[in-house]
N, C-alpha and C positions, 0 to 999 in steps of 0.2 A: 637577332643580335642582342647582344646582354648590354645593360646596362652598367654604364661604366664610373668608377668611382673612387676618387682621390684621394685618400689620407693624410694630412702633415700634420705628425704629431712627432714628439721628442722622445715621448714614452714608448720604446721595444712593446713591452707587452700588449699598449693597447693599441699598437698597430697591428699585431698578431692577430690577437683577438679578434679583433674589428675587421680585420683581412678573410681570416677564415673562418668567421659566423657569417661574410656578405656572401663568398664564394659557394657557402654552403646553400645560400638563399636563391644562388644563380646570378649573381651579380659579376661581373668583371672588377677586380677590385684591385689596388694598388698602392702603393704608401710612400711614403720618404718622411726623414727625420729633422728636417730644414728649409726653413724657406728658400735660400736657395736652389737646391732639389727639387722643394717642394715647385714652386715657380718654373723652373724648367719643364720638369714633367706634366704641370698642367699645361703647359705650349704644348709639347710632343703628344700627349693622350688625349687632348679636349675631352675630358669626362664630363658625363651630364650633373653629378654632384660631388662637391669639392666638402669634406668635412676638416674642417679646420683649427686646430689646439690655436691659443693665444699666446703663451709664452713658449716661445720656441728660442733656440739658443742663438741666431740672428736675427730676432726680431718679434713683435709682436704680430700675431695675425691680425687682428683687428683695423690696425694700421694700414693695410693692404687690403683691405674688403673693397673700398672706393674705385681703386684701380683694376682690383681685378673683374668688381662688375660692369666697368664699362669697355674691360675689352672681353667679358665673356657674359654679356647679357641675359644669355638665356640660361648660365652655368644655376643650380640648384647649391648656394652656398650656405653648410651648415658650419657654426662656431662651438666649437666644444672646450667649458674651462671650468675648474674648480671655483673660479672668483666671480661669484651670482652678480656681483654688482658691475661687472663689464657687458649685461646682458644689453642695457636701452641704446648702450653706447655701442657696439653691433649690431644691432635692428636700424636706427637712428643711420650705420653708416653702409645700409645693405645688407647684410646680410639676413637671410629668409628664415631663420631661425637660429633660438641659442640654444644647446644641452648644457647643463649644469655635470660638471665631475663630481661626483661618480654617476654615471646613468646606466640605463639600461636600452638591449636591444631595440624593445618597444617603441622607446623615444625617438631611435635614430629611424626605425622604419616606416613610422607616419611620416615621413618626408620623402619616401622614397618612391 
C-alpha cells in the first residue's frame, strides 16, 4: 500500500509540483487550497504525512498544528513557509519538521 500524503497549500503550482514529483516517487499524494479543505480531507484520507503552508487564505497553519497533533498522533506533520522565523514557533507547537520556501525535493523526502 502507498504511502499517503496531504498537501494544503494556496499555491496551484506547488501543489502540482509537489503532487506529481511524490506520485512519481510512489507516494499516494493529494492536496487542497484551504484549511478548510484542507481539514476535511485529512478526516476523510488520514494520510501518514500532512505537508502544510502557513499562510493559507483561511488561516494560518501553524495555528492548527496543536490540534491536529492530538487528534492525529501518529500523522508525520511537515510545515512549509517562506517566513524562516515561524520555524521554533512550529516545532515548539508540533510539528516534526519546518521547510523554508523555496525548498527542494530533497528536503521534503528526508521526512518521508
Amino acid at each position: 500500500m502507498k504511502k499517503r500524503i496531504l498537501i494544503i497549500d494556496d499555491e496551484l503550482d506547488i501543489c502540482l509540483l509537489l503532487q506529481s514529483y511524490l506520485k512519481r516517487q510512489s507516494f499516494d499524494a493529494h492536496y487542497e487550497q484551504n484549511l478548510k479543505t484542507g481539514l476535511q480531507a485529512l478526516s476523510d484520507l488520514e494520510p501518514a504525512v500532512l505537508i502544510l503552508d502557513n499562510n493559507l487564505p483561511d488561516g494560518l497553519g501553524v495555528e492548527q498544528i496543536p490540534a491536529i497533533k492530538a487528534s492525529y498522533p501518529d500523522l508525520t506533520l511537515l510545515i512549509i513557509s517562506a517566513y524562516s522565523s515561524l520555524k521554533q514557533k512550529a516545532i515548539d507547537s508540533g510539528a516534526d519538521a519546518f521547510i523554508s520556501k523555496p525548498f527542494n525535493y530533497a528536503s521534503i523526502m528526508a521526512y518521508l
